[in-house]
C-alpha positions as a Python dict, from the first residue, in 0.01 Angstrom:
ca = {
    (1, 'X'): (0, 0, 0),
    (2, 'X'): (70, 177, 287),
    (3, 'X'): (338, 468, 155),
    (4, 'X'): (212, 701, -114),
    (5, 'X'): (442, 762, -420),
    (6, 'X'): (691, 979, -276),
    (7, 'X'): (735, 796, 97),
    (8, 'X'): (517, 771, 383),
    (9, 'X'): (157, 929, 421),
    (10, 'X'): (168, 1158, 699),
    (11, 'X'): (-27, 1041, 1052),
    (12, 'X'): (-371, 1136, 1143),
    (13, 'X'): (-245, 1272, 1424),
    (14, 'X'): (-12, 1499, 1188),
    (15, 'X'): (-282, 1568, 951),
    (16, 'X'): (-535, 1659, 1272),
    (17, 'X'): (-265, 1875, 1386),
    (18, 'X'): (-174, 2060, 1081),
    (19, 'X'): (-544, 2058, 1020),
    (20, 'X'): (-644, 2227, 1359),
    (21, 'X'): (-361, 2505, 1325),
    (22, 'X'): (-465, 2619, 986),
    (23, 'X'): (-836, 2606, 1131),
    (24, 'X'): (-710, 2859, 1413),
    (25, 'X'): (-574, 3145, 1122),
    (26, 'X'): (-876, 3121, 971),
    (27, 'X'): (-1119, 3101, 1214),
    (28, 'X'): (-951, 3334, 1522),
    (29, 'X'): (-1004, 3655, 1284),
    (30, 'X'): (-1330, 3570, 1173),
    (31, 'X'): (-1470, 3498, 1520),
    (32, 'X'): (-1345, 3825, 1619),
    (33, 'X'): (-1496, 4013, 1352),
    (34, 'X'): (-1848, 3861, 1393),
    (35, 'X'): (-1772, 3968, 1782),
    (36, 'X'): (-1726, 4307, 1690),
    (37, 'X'): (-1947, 4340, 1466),
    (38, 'X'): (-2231, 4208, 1751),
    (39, 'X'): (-2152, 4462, 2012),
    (40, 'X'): (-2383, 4702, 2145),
    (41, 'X'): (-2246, 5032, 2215),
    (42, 'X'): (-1939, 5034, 2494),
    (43, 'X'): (-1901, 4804, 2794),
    (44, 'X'): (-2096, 4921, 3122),
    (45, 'X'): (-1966, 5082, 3438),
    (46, 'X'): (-1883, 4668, 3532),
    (47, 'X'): (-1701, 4605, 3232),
    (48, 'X'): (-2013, 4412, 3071),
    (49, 'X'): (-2059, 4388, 2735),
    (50, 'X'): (-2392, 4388, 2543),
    (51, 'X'): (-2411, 4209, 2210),
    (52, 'X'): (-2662, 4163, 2000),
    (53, 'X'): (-2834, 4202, 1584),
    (54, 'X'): (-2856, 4537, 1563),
    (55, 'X'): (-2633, 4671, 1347),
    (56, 'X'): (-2682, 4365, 1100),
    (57, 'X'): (-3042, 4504, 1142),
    (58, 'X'): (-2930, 4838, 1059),
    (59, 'X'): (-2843, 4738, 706),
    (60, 'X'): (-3194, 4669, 574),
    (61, 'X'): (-3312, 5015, 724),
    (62, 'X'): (-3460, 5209, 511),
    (63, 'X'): (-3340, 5553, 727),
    (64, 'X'): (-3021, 5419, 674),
    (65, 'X'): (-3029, 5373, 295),
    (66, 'X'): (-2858, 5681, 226),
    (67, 'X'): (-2559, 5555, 433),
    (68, 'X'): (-2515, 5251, 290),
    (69, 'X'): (-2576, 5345, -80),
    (70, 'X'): (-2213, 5393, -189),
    (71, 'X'): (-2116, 5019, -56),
    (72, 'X'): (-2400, 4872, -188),
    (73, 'X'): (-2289, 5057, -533),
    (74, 'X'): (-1956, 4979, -455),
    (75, 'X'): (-2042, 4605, -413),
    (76, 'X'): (-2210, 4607, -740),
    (77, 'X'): (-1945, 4764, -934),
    (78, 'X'): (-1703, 4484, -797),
    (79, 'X'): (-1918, 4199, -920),
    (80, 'X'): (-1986, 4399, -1256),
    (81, 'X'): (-1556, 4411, -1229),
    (82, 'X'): (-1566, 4003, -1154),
    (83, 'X'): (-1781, 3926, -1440),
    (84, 'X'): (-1564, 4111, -1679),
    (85, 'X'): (-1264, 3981, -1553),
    (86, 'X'): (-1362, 3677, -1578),
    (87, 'X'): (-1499, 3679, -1924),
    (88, 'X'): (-1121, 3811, -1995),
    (89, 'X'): (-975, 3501, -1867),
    (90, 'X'): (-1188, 3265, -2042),
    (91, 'X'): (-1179, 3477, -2403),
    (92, 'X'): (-814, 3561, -2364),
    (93, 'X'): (-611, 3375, -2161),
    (94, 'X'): (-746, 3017, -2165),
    (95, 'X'): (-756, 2998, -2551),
    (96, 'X'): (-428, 3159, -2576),
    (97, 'X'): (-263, 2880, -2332),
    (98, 'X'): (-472, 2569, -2512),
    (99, 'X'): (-308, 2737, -2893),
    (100, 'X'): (38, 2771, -2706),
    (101, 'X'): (10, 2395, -2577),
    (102, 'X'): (-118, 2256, -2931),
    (103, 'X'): (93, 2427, -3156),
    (104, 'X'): (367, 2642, -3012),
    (105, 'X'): (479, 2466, -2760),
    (106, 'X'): (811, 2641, -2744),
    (107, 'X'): (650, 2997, -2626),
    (108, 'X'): (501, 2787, -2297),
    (109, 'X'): (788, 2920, -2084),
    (110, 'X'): (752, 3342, -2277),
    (111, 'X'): (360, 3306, -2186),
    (112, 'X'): (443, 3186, -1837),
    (113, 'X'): (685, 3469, -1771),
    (114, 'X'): (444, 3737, -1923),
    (115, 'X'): (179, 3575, -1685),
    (116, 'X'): (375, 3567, -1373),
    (117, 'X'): (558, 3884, -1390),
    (118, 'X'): (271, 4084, -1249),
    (119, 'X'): (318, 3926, -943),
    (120, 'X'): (672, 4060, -939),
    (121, 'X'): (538, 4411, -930),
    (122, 'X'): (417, 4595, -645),
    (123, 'X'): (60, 4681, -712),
    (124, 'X'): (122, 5083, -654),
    (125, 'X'): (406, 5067, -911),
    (126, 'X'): (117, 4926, -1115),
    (127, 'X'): (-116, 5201, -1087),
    (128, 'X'): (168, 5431, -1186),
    (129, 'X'): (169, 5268, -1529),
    (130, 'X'): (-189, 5259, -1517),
    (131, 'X'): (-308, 5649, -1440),
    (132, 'X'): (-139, 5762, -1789),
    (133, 'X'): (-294, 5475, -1961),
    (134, 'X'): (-672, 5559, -1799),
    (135, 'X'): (-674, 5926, -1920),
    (136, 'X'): (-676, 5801, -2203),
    (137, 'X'): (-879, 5484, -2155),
    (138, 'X'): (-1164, 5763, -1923),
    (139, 'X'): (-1163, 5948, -2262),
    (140, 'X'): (-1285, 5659, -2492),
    (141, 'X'): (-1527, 5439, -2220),
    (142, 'X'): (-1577, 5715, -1959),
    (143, 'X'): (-1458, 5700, -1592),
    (144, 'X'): (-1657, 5403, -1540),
    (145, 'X'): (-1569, 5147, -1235),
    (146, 'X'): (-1633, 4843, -1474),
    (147, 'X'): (-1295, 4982, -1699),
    (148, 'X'): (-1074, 4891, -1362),
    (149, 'X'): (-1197, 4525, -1540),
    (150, 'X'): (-864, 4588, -1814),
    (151, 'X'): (-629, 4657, -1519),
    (152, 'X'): (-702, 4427, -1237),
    (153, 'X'): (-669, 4163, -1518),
    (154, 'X'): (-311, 4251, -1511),
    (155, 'X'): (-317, 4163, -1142),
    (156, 'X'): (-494, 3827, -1160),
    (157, 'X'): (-305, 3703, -1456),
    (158, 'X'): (-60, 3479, -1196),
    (159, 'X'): (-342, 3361, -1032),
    (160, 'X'): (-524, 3262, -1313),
    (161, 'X'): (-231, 3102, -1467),
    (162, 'X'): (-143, 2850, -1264),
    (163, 'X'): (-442, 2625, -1162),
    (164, 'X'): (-504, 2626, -1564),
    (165, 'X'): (-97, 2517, -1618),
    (166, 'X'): (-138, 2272, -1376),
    (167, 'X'): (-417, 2107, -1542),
    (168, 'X'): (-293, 2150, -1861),
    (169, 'X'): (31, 1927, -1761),
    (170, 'X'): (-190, 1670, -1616),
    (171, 'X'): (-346, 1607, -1975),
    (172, 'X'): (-246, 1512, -2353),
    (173, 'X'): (-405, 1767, -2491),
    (174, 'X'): (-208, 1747, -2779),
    (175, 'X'): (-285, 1331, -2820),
    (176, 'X'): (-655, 1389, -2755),
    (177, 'X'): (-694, 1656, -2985),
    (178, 'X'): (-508, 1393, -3280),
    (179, 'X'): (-722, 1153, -3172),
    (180, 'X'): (-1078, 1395, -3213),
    (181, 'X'): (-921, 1524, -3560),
    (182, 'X'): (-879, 1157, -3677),
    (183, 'X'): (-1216, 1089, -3612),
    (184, 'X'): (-1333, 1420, -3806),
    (185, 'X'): (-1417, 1645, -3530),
    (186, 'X'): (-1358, 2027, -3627),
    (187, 'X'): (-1131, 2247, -3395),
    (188, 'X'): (-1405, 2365, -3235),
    (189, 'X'): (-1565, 2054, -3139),
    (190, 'X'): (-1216, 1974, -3038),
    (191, 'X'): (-1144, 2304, -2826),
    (192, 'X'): (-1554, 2263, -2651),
    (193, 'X'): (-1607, 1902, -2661),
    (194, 'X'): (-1284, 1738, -2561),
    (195, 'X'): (-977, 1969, -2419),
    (196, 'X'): (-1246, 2234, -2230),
    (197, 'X'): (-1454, 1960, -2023),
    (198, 'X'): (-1075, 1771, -1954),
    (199, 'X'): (-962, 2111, -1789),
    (200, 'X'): (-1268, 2211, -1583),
    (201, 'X'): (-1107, 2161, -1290),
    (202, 'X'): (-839, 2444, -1374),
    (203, 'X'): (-1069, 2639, -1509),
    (204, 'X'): (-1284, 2607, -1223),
    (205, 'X'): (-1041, 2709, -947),
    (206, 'X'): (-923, 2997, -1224),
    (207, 'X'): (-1214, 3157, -1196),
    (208, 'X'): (-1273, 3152, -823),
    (209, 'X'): (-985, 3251, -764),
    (210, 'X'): (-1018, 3598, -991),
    (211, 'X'): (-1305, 3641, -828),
    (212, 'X'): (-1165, 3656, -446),
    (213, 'X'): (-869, 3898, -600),
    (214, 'X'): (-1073, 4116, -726),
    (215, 'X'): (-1325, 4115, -452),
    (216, 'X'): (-1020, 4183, -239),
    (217, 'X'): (-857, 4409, -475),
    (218, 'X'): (-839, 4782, -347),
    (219, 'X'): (-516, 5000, -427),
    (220, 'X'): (-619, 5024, -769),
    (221, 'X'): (-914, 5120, -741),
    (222, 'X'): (-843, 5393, -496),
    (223, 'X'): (-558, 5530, -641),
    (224, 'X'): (-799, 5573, -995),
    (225, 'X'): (-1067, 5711, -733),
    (226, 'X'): (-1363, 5451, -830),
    (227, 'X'): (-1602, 5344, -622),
    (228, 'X'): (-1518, 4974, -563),
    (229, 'X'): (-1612, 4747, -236),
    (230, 'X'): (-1338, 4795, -84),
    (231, 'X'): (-1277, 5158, -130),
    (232, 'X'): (-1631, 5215, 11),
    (233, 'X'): (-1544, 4952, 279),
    (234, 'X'): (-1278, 5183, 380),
    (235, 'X'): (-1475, 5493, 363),
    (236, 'X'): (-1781, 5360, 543),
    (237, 'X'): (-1554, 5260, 794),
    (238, 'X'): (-1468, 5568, 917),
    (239, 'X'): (-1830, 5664, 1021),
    (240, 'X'): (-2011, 5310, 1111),
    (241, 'X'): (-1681, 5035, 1183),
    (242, 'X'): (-1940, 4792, 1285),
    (243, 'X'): (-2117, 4745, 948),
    (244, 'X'): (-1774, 4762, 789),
    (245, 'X'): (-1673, 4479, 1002),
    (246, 'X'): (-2003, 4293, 905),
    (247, 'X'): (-1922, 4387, 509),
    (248, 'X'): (-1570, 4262, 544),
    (249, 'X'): (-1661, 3902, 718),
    (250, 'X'): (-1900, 3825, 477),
    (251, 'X'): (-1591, 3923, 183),
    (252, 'X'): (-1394, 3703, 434),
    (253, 'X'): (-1654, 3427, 448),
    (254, 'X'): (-1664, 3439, 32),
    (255, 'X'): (-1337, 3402, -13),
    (256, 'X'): (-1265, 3104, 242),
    (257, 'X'): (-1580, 2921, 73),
    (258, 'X'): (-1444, 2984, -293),
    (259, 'X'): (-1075, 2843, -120),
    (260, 'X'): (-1281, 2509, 19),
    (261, 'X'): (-1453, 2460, -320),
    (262, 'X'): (-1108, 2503, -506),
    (263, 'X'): (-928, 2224, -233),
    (264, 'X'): (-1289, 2009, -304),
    (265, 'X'): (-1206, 2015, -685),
    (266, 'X'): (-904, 1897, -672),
    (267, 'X'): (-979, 1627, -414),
    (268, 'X'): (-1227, 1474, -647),
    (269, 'X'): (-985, 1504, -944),
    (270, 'X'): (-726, 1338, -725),
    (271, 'X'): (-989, 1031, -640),
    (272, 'X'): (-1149, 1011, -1051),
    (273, 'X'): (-733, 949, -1155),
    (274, 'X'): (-694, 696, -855),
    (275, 'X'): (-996, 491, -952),
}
């Protein structure tokens, strides 16, 4: 057939279009970073420009070490911040949803709320919640960047709601997990073996999506003053802007690559229900 469920199929030509115009937003900013961040000192008396590798050079410099340090620190503090964050998603919020959807099925739309409300919020009226609760939080763990883990998990709770809701509508769970009890599985052959591998997809974009917030994620951690990557992309912009530039399109780069792999997911779910 020719027309998809809900009318026609847009054109190629529509789709190239639509296609190509996205392709500009993406691409126009990161072509200009990698431009900047390939110039060699300021244009000539002629206006000529000299570009080249030598501030990408510059990074792996060992007389520039000392410079660097705090966003190399800063860039390991963030994943060290991704992997907890994660691990909260997966321990706390994915169980959580998968016990809502088997057996309280009436607190789906109270857990939604709860889990989009942070969105609702400005992240600096955030923080101001937040400072109380870390004096006493820097008291028990330490000021330690990997505690920012407990708050940005607050901020990625929309984000990590929704590709796992999404999937969870587009299964039974509830008959599949009847069906595994009938034939004497145990919940937790149940939870692992047959409602997990059924929402990998949601999981999947879940998780790459927490990790491009809180790669991204910066008023928080400045406002608690830890060292973060983008707090120390901010700093070490104000003495070298060309290695910040560098720092930020490779952040850039991530996060568009995690966004393709998400939109690849879901095309192969789309083609595995069609077949």
């Amino acid at each position: 057939m020719s027309a998809s469920r809900y009318g026609a199929e847009p054109s190629r030509v529509t789709r190239t279009v639509i296609l190509s115009i996205v392709g500009a937003v993406f691409l126009i900013p990161l072509l200009a970073l990698l431009q900047f961040s390939l110039r060699i000192g300021q244009p000539d008396a002629s206006g000529v420009q000299t570009f080249g590798t030598q501030h990408y050079l510059d990074i792996f410099n060992p007389a520039f070490e000392s410079t660097y340090d705090p966003l190399f620190t800063g860039l390991g503090n963030s994943l060290v911040i991704c992997a907890i964050t994660v691990l909260i998603v997966l321990v706390l919020l994915l169980p959580t949803m998968i016990l809502v959807e088997l057996k309280f099925p009436r607190y789906r739309r109270i857990l939604e709320f709860v889990c989009i409300i942070p969105i609702t919020i400005p992240a600096v009226v955030l923080v101001v919640g937040f400072i109380p609760i870390y004096s006493v939080v820097a008291q028990v763990f330490g000021s330690t960047p990997w505690t920012l883990a407990f708050a940005i998990g607050v901020i990625v709770l929309p984000y990590a709601y929704r590709p796992i809701a999404a999937n969870l509508a587009g299964v039974d769970v509830v008959t599949l997990s009847e069906a595994a009890r009938s034939l004497g599985a145990s919940w937790t052959d149940v939870i692992t073996r047959v409602i997990v591998p059924n929402l990998r997809r949601g999981i999947l974009s879940s998780v790459f999506i927490t990790i491009a917030v809180v790669l991204g994620e910066y008023t928080i951690a400045s406002f608690l003053s830890q060292n973060t990557f983008q707090t120390a992309l901010a700093l070490i912009q104000q003495t070298d802007p060309y290695v910040a530039a560098i720092f930020a399109l490779f952040a850039l780069l991530v996060a568009f690559a995690l966004l393709v792999l998400i939109g690849r997911l879901g095309s192969v779910g789309r083609k595995r229900r069609s077949s």
